[in-house]
C-alpha positions in Angstrom: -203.5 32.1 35.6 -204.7 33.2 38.7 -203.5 33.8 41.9 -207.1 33.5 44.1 -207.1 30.8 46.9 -210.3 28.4 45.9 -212.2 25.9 48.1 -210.8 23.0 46.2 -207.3 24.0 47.0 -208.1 24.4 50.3 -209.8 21.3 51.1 -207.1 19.4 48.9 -204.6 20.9 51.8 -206.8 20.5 54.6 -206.7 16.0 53.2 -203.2 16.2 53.4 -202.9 17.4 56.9 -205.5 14.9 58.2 -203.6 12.3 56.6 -200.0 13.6 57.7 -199.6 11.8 61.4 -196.9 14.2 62.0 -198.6 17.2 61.6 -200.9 16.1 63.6 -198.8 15.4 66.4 -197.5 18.8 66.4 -200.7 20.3 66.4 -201.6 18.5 69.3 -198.5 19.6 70.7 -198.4 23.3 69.7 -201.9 23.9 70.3 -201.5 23.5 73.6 -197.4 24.5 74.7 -194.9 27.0 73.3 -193.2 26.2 70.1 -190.0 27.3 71.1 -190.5 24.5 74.1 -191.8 22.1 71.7 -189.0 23.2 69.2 -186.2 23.2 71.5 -183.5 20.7 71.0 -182.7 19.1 74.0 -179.7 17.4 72.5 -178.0 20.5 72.3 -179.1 22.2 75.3 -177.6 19.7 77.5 -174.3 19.9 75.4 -173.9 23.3 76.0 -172.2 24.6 79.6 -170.6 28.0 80.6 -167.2 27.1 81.2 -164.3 28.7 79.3 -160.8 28.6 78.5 -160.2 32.5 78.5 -162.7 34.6 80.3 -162.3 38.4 81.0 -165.5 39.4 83.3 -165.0 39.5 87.1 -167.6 42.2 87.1 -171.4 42.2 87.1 -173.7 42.6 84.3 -176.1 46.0 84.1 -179.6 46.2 82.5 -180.7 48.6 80.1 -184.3 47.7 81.5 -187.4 48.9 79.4 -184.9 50.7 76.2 -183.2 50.3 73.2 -179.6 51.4 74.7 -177.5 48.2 74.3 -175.3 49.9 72.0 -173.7 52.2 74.7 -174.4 49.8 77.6 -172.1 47.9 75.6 -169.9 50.3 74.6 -169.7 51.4 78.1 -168.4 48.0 79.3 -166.3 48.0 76.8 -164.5 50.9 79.2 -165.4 49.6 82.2 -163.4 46.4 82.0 -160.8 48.7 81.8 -161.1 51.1 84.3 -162.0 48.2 86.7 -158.1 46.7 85.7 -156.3 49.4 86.0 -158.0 50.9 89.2 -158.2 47.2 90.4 -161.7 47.7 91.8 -164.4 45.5 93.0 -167.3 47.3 90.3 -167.8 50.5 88.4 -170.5 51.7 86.1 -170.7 54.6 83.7 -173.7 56.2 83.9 -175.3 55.2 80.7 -178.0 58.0 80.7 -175.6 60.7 80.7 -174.4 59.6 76.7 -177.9 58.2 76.2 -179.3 62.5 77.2 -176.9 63.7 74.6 -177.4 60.9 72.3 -181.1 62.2 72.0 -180.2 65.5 71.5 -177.6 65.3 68.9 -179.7 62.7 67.1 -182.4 65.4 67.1 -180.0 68.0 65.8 -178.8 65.7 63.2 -182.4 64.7 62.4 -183.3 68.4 62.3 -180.2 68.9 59.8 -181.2 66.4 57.3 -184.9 67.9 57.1 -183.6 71.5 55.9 -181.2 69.5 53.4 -183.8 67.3 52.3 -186.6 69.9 52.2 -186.8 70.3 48.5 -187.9 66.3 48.3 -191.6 65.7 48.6 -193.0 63.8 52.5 -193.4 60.4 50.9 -189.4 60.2 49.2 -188.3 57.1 50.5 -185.5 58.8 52.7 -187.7 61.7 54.0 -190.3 58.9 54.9 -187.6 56.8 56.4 -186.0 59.5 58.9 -189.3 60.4 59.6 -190.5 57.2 60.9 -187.8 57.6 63.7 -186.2 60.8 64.1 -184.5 59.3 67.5 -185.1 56.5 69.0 -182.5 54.3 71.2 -180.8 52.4 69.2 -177.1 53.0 67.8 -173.6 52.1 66.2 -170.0 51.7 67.6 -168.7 54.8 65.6 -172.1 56.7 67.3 -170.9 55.6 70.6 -167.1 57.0 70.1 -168.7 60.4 68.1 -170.5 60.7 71.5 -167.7 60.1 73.8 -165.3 62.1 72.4 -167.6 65.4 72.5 -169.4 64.9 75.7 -166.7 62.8 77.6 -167.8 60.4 80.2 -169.0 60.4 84.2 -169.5 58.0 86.6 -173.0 56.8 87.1 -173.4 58.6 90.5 -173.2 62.1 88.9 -175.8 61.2 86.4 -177.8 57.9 87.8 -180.6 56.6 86.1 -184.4 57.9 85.7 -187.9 56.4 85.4 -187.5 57.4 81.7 -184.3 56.3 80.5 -185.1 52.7 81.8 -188.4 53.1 80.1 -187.9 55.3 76.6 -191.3 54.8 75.4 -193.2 57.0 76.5 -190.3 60.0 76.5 -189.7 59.0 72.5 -193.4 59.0 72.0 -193.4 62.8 72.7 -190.1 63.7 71.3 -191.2 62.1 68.1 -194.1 64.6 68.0 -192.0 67.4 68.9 -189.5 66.7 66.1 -192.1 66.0 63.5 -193.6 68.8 64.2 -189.9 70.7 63.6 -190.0 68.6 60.4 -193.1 70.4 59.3 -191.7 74.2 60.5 -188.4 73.8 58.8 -190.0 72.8 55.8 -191.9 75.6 55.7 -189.5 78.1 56.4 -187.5 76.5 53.5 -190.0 77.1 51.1 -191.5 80.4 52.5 -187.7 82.2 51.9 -187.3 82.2 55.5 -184.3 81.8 58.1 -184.1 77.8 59.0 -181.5 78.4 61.3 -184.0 80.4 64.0 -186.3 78.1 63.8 -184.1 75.0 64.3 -182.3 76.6 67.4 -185.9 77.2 68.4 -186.9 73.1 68.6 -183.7 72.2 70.0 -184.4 74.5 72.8 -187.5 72.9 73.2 -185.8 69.0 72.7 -183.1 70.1 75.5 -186.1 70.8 77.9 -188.1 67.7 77.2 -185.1 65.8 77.4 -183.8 67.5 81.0 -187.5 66.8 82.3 -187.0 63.1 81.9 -183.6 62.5 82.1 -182.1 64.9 84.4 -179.7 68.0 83.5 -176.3 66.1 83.1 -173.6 67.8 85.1 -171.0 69.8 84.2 -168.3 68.9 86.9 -168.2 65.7 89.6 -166.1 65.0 92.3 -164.4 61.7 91.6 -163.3 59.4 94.4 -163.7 55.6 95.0 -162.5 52.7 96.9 -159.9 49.8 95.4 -160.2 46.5 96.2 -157.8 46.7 99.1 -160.1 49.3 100.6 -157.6 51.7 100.1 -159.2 55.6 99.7 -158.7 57.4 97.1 -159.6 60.8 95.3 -159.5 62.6 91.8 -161.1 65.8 92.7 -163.3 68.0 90.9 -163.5 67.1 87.2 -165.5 68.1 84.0 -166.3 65.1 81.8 -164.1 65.5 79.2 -161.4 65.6 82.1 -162.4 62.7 83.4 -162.2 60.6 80.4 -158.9 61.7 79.1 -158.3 61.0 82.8 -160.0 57.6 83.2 -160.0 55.7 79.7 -156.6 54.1 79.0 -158.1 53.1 75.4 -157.9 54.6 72.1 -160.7 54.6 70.6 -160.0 56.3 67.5 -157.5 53.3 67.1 -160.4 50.8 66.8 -162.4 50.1 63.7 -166.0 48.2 62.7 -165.3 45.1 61.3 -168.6 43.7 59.7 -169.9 40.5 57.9 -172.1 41.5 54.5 -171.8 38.4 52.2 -174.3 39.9 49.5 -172.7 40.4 46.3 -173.2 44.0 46.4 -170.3 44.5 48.9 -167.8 42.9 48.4 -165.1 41.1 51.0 -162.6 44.1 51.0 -164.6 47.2 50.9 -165.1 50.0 53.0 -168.9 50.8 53.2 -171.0 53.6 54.8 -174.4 54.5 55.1 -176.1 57.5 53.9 -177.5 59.7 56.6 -176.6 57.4 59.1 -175.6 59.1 62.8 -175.9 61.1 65.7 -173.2 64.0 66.1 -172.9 66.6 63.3 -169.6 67.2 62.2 -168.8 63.8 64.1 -167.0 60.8 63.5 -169.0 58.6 60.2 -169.7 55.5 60.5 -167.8 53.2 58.6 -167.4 49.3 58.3 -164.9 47.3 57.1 -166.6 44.1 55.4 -164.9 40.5 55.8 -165.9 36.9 56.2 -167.0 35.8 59.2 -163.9 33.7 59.7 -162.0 37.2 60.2 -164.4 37.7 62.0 -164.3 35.2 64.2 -160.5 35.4 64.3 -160.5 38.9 65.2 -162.6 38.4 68.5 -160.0 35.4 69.4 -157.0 37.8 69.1 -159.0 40.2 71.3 -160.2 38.1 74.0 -156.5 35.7 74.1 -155.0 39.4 74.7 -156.9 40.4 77.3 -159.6 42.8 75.6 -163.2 42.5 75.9 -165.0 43.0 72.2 -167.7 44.9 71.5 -170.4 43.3 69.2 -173.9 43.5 67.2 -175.8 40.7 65.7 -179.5 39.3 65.3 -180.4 38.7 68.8 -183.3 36.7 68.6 -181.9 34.4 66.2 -182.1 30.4 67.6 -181.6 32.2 71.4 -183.1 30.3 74.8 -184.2 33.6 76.6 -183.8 31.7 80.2 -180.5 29.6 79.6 -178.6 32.6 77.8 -177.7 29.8 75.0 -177.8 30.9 71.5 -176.8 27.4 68.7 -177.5 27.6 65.2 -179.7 24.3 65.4 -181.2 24.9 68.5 -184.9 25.1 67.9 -186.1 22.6 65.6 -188.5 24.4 63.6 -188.6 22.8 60.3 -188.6 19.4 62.5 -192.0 20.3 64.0 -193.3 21.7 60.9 -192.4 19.5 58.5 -191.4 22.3 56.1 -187.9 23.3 55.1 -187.3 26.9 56.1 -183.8 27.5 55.0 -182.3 31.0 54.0 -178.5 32.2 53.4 -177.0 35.0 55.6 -177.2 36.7 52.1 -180.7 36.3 51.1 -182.0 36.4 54.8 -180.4 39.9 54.8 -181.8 40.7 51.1 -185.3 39.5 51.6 -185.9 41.3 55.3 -185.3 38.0 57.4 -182.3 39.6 59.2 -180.3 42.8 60.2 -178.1 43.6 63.3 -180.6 44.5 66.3 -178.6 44.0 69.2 -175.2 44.9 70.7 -173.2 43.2 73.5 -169.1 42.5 74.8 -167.7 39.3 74.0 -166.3 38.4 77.6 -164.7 35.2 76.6 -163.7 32.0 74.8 -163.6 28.3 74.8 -160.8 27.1 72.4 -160.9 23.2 71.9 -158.1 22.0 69.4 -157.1 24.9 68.6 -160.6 25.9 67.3 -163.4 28.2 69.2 -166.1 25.9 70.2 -168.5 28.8 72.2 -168.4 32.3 73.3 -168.9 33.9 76.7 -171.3 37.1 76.2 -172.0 40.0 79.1 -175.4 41.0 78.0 -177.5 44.3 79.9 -180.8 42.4 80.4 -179.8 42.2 84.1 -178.6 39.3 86.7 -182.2 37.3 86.9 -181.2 34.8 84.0 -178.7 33.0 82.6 -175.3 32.6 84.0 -176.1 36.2 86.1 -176.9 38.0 82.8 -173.7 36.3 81.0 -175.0 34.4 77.7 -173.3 31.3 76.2 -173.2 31.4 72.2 -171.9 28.3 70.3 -169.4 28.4 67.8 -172.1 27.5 64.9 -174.4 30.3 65.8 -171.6 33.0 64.9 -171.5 32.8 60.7 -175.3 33.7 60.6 -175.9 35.9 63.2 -173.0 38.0 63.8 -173.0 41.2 62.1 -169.9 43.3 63.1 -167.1 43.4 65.8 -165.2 46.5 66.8 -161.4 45.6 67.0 -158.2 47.3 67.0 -157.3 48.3 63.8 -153.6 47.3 64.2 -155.1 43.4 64.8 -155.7 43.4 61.1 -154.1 41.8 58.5 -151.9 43.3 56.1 -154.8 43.7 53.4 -157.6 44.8 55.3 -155.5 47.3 57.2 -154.6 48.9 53.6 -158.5 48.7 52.5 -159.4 51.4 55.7 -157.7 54.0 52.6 -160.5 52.7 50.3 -163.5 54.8 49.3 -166.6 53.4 50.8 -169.4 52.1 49.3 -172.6 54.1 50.8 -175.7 52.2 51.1 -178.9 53.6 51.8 -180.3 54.6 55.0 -183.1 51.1 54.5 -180.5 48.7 53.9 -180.0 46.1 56.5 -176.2 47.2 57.3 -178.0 50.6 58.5 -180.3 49.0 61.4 -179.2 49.9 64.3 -178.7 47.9 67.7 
């Protein structure tokens, strides 16, 4: 047998589409308009509004512009909505680049470390290939986000405000990629030359920490912290480090909460602790670790959250059957096997194991809409900015949550009596490639 296209199959093919009225139709249709407009189910979209039962935000949404930093624009939130309660203010923002500068540099330490422990391996191992391909780029985890916190603290987004750069990483990665390929290369030599890594690695870092000050700013050591409540009412903190200020200002444990993720493949079970190897940021840090349970935990675990007054932090497959404009995301709502006449269906599972799928995004559940007793849709702050949507808040439908919904990050004292004894268990590690170790 062979597997070479010939004419005769071809033209057999090309019979049947001149034949099919359908396909027809949709080419004329396609041809000459989007598919996602031609797709779109129009049902659905006009079943869908943005009202909710429980909803948290009184704040507005932020934009991580031109970057990959949703993860700690998220994360960041996450402590906002708290600050703003407790301080009973009108808006605050974190300053995102001020995590997102040492995020780059201890990614580039850890990427730095795992290239004198790997150096024995030949360039094309799958791992060393792997890490190579992106030494540090944007993207993130929750446990990342708390490794980073509790080392570097927090600030306000006055003391470190935002650059050209870290609304636009392109450009900034670009080099450092260079730069730590190039360390890649020197450390590996050093290894196999007898000589000191350590000199040499202190050496790049020095040069990543002046890359990274030239297009993100030197983040501060101390900040004067003062604001204004709602009532207008002055008020001030004084001079803080930011350490101080976020054992001062963050009324939330984070230690205390715990990744609570949906892998249905048979190769983690409902249960299990998993990790991933050489996944992270901070050396010496906190790992990251997921707990893995069906969505309906899940699903229940953000409903506790949200019905006690807690925002929830998030990652799932953005792009997945999402209207960009209305903010809507519903499992059915582009037709796609409707205009194409073909059946395109995949489990969560075999989505995940064939490449179809992987967590790429994070974001803060915001709210709710419980309808007998059941959660019907989802209110979801976003950081794409105010321009779209319901001012950068997203509406997801209940049905879109199952397949696209990765992992929430919830207290650990919210779970039930077996999962809270399965945070003892030794994890499974996956490797670095594996879906669960995409990062949003």
């Amino acid at each position: 047998m062979t597997s070479a296209l010939h004419t005769t199959q071809i033209d057999a093919w090309r019979m049947s589409f001149v034949d099919d009225k359908a396909a027809r139709l949709a080419q004329n249709a396609v041809t000459k308009t989007s598919i996602n407009d031609i797709a779109l189910d129009r049902a659905i979209l006009t079943s869908i509004d943005t009202s909710m039962s429980v909803q948290l935000d009184t704040w507005k949404v932020s934009n991580q512009k031109k970057s990959g930093r949703c993860w700690l624009f998220a994360g960041l939130s996450f402590l906002k909505t708290h600050v703003i309660n407790e301080l009973d203010l009108e808006w605050f923002e974190f300053s995102q680049n001020y995590l997102h500068f040492y995020d780059k540099l201890e990614k580039a330490n850890w990427f730095l470390t795992s290239m004198i422990e790997l150096a024995d391996r030949p360039l094309d191992d799958r791992l060393v290939e792997h890490m190579l391909h992106d030494p540090a780029g944007d993207g993130g985890q929750w446990d990342m986000f708390v490794s980073l916190v509790d080392k570097y603290g927090v600030v306000p987004q006055y003391a470190m405000p935002e650059t050209e750069s870290s609304s636009a990483t392109n450009a900034m990665n670009h080099n450092l990629m260079t730069l730590l390929r190039r360390g890649a290369r020197d450390l590996r030599n050093a290894v196999a030359g007898g000589k000191s890594v350590d000199a040499v690695r202190q050496a790049i870092m020095g040069d990543v920490y002046k890359l990274l000050s030239i297009h993100l700013g030197t983040p501060p050591t101390s900040f004067i912290w003062q604001w204004r409540d709602k009532q207008k009412a002055f008020h001030r903190g004084g001079e803080m480090t930011p350490k101080q200020f976020a054992e001062h200002i963050i009324d939330v444990k984070l230690d205390d909460y715990i990744c609570v993720v949906n892998d249905p493949r048979a190769t983690s079970p409902y249960g299990s602790m998993l990790t991933v190897d050489h996944l992270g940021n901070v050396v010496g840090g906190r790992p990251v670790a997921y707990l893995n349970a069906p969505a309906d935990t899940l699903r229940s675990l953000v409903r506790k959250s949200l019905e006690a007054g807690r925002a929830c932090w998030f990652g799932c497959d953005v792009g997945k059957q999402f209207d960009r404009t209305t903010g809507f995301w519903d499992a059915r709502l582009f037709d796609y096997e409707g205009v194409y006449g073909v059946d395109m269906g995949l489990t969560k599972a075999e989505a995940m194991e064939l490449g179809e799928t992987a967590m790429n995004h994070a974001m803060l559940f915001t709210g709710i809409d419980i309808v007998d007793d059941k959660p019907r849709r989802y209110r979801v702050e976003n950081s794409w900015g105010d321009e779209r949507s319901d001012k950068g808040f997203d509406t997801m439908n209940d049905s879109w949550f199952d397949e696209h919904v990765f992992e929430v990050t919830v207290p650990k004292a919210d779970l039930p009596a077996d999962l809270l004894a399965a945070l003892d268990k030794e994890p499974i590690v996956l490797p670095l490639w594996d879906p669960m170790g995409s990062l949003a």
